[in-house]
C-alpha positions in Angstrom: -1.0 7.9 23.6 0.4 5.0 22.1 -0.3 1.3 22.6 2.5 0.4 24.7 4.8 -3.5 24.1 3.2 -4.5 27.7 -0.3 -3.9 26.4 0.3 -6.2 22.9 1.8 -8.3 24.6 -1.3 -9.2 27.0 -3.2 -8.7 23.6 -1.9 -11.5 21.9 -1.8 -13.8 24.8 -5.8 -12.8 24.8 -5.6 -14.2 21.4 -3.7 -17.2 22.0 -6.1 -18.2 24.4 -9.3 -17.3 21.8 -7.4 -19.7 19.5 -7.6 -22.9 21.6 -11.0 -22.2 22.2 -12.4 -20.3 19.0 -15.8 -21.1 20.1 -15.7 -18.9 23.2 -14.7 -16.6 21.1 -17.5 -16.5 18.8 -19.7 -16.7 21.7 -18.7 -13.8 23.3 -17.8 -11.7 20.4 -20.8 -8.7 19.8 -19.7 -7.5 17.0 -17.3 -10.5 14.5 -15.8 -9.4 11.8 -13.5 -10.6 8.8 -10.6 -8.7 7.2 -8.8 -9.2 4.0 -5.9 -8.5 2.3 -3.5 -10.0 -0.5 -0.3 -10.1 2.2 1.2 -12.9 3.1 1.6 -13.5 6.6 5.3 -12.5 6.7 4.4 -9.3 5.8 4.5 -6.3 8.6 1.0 -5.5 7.0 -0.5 -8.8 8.3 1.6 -8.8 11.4 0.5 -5.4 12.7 -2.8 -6.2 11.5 -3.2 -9.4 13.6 -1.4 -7.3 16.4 -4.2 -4.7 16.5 -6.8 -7.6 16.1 -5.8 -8.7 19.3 -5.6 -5.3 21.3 -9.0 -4.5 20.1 -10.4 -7.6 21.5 -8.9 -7.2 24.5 -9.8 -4.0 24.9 -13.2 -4.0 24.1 -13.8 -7.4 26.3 -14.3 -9.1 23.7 -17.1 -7.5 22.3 -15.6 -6.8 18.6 -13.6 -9.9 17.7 -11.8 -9.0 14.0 -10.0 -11.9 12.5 -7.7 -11.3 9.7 -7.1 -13.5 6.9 -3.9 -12.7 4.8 -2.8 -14.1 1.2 -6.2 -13.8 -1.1 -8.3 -16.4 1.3 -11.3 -14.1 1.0 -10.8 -13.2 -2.7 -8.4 -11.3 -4.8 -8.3 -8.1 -4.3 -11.0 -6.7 -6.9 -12.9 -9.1 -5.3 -12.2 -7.9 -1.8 -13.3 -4.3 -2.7 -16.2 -5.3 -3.8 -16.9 -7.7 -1.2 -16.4 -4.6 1.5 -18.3 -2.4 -0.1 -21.0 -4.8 -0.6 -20.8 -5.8 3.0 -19.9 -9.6 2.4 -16.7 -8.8 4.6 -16.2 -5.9 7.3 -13.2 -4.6 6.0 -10.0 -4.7 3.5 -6.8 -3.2 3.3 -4.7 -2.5 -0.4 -3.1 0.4 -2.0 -4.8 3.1 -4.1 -4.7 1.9 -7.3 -7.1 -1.0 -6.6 -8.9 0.9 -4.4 -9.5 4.1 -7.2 -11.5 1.4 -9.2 -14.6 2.3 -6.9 -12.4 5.9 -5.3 -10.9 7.3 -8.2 -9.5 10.1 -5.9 -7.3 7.0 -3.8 -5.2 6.8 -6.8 -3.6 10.7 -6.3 -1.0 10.0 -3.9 0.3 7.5 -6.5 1.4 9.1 -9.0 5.2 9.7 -10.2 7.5 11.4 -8.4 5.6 13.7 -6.8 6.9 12.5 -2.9 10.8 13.4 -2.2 11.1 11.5 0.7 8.8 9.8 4.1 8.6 13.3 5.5 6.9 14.8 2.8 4.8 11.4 2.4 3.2 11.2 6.3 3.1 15.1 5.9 0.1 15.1 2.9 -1.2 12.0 3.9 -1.7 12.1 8.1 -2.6 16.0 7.0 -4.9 17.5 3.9 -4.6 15.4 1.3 -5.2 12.0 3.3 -8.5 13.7 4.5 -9.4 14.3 1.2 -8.8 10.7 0.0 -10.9 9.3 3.3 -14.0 12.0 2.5 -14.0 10.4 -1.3 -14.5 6.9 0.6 -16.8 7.9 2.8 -19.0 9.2 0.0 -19.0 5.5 -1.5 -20.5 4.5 2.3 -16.7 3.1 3.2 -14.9 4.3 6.3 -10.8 4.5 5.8 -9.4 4.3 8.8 -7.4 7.5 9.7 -3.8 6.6 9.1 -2.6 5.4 6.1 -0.2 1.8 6.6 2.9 1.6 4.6 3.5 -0.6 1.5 7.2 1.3 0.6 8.4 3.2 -2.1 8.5 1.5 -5.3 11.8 1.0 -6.9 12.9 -0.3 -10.6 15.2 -3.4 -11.5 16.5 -4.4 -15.2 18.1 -7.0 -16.6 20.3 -5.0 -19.2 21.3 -1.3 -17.7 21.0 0.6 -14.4 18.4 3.1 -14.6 20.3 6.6 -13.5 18.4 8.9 -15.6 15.1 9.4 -17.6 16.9 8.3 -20.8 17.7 4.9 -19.3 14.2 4.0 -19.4 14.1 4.7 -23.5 12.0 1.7 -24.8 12.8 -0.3 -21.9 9.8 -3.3 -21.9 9.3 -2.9 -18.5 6.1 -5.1 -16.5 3.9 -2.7 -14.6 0.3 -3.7 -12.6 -2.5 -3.3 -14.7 -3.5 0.2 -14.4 -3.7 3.3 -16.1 -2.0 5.3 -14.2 1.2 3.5 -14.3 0.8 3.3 -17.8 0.7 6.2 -18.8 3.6 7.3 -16.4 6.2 4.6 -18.0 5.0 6.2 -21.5 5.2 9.5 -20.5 9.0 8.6 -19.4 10.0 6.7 -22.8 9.6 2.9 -21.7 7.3 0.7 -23.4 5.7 -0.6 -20.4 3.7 -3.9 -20.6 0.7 -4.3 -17.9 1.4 -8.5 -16.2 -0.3 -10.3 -13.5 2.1 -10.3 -10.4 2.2 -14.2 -10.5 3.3 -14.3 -14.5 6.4 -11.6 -13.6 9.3 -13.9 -12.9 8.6 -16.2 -16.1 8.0 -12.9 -18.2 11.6 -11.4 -16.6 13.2 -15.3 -17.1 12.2 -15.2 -20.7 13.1 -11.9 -21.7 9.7 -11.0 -22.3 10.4 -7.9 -20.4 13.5 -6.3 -19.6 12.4 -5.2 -16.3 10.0 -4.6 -13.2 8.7 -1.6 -10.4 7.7 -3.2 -7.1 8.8 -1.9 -3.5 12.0 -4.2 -2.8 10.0 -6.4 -0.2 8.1 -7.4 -3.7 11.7 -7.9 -5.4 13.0 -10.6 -2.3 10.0 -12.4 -1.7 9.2 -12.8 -5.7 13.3 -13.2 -6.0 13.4 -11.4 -9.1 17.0 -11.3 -8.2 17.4 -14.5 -9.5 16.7 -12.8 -13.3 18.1 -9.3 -13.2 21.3 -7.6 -13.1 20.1 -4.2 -11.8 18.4 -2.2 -8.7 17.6 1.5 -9.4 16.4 3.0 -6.3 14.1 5.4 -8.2 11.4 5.9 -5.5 9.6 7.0 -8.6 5.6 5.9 -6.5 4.9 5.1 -2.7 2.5 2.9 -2.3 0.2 3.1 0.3 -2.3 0.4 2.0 -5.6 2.0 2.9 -7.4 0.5 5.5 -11.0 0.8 5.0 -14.5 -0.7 6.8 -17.9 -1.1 5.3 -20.5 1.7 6.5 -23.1 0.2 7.8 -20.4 -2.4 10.0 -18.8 0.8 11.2 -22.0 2.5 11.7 -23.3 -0.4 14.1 -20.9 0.6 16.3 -21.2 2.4 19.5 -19.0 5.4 19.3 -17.1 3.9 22.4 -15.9 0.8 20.2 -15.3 2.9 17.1 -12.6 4.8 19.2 -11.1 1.4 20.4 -10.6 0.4 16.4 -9.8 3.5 15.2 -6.8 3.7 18.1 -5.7 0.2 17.5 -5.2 0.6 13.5 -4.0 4.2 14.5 -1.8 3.4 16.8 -0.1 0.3 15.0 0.5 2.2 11.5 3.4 4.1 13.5 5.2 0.8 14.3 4.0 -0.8 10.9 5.4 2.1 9.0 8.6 1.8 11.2 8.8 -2.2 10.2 8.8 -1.0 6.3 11.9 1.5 6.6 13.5 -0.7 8.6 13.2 -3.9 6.2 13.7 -1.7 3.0 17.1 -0.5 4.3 18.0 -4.0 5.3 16.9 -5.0 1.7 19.1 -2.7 -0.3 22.0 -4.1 1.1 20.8 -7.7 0.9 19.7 -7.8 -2.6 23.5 -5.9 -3.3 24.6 -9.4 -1.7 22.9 -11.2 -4.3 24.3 -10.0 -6.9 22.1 -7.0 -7.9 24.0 -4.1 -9.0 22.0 -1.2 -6.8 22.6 2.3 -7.3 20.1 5.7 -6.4 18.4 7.8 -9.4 17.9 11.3 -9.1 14.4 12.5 -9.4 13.9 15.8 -10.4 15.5 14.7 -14.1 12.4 12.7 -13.9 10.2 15.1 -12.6 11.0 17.9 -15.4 10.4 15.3 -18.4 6.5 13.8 -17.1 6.3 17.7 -16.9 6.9 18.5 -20.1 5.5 15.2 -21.7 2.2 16.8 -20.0 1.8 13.7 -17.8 0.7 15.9 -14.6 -1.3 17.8 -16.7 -3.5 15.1 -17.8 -3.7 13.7 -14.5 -4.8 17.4 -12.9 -7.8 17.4 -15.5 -8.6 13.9 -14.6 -8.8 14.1 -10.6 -10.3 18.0 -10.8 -9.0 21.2 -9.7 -10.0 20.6 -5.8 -7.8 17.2 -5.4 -4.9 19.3 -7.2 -4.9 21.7 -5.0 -4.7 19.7 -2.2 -1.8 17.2 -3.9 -0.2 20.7 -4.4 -0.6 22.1 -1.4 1.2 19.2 -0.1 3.5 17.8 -2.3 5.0 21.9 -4.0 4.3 22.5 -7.8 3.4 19.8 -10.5 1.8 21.7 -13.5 
């Protein structure tokens, strides 16, 4: 059953009134715990977040009191991860990639191409494959909570051509996060890609140091990368993901009764969160077309057959082991 508007509703009152008198909150609370992300507060991550915060409160009478603090206040996020897993902070939410630093298995459902649309996403990852990405945390002592939340799929803009087909991408400097696997997937597909800090991408796109960027479109308004490029290819080439994850031993202190309470209010709110991220990207296409970005929709299965043929699933099936594969596989239809 799902957490009805009537019962947020009353939660966040509940946490209006903790506000204005934090230290009855803290007095009251059994178990207090801290969450952090990277989001800003605008973000339907951070909303929902808060949003669940509150219904867990109020719904355990106050007896787990989880207060969420957006936009790096705890730490980066490499510092995060380590700070959950060490048990400086109860829990953390980001996407696979940071997360495979410690999981290397959270990293499989980002890899290229290899999701054709939301249905086939919620499919592998409420099903098989998203228990076999919580079982790999659990085995480092962290608890993911059960469903995934919804960072959108990534999407590609340029400052000289419209990317409509794998050649487009042929020696294209694009900016990618620092990581490996997004690497070696802009290599595989002909780009020279150049790994940037988030925070250096606008000056880098401004000064021609790179020609382009990849970020889900929320990434492209709020960074307005609009303001130095020409071109939107809708490419859905990753989805990103945000795990939600707990330490062990915090989860483990709790009563069974009060680990059902969480797990239902992150549960429950990853519908509606998930909901808020189609809705905004949809809204988002059209807006950035308003601004003056050209946007247009790649085809992916041109992109599909080359990484196939370059060997880029290939390598990754030998790096994750024959188990993970078959599960991606088993979700997701043929790679290799």
């Amino acid at each position: 059953m799902q957490i009805s508007r009537r019962q947020l509703m009353k939660a966040a009152g509940a946490v209006a009134l903790g506000a204005a008198f934090p230290g009855a909150r803290a007095a009251t609370a059994e178990f207090s715990w801290k969450f952090g992300h990277g989001f800003p507060p605008s973000h339907p991550i951070h909303k929902r977040a808060v949003e669940a915060a509150a219904w867990i409160r109020q719904q355990s009478k106050g007896q787990v009191d989880i207060g969420v603090f957006p936009n790096s206040q705890l730490g980066g996020d490499n510092d995060l991860l380590s700070q959950v897993y060490s048990g400086g902070i109860e829990m953390f939410t980001t996407g696979g990639i940071i997360m495979s630093t410690l999981v290397p298995h959270a990293a499989i459902s980002g890899l290229g191409f290899i999701f054709q649309d939301y249905a086939t996403v919620w499919s592998a990852m409420d099903g098989k494959l998203g228990a076999f990405v919580r079982a790999a945390f659990a085995k480092k002592g962290l608890h993911a909570v059960d469903r995934i939340w919804d960072n959108g799929f990534r999407e590609i803009t340029t400052s000289s051509r419209p990317i409509s087909v794998p050649a487009d991408l042929a020696n294209l400097k694009i900016r990618v996060p620092v990581s490996p696997l997004y690497i070696s997937l802009f290599k595989a597909l002909g780009a020279a890609p150049t790994s940037i800090n988030l925070a250096e991408v606008y000056t880098a796109l401004q000064t021609g140091v790179v020609q382009g960027q990849e970020n889900p479109l929320v990434v492209t308004d709020t960074a307005k990368f609009y303001e130095v490029q020409k071109f939107c290819s809708l490419t859905n080439h990753i989805w990103d993901g945000s795990w939600i994850v707990v330490n062990g031993g915090a989860w483990d202190s709790l009563p069974p009764d009060l680990q059902a309470v969480v797990s239902r209010g992150f549960n429950d709110l990853a519908t509606q969160q998930r909901a808020d991220i189609a809705q905004l990207n949809d809204s988002l296409s059209a807006s950035l077309a308003q601004r003056g970005l050209q946007v247009n929709q790649a085809e992916p299965a041109p992109f599909r057959d080359v990484l196939r043929k370059a060997g880029f699933y290939t390598d990754w099936k030998a790096k994750f082991g024959a188990q993970a594969w078959e599960t991606l596989e088993a979700a997701v239809g043929k790679l290799s």
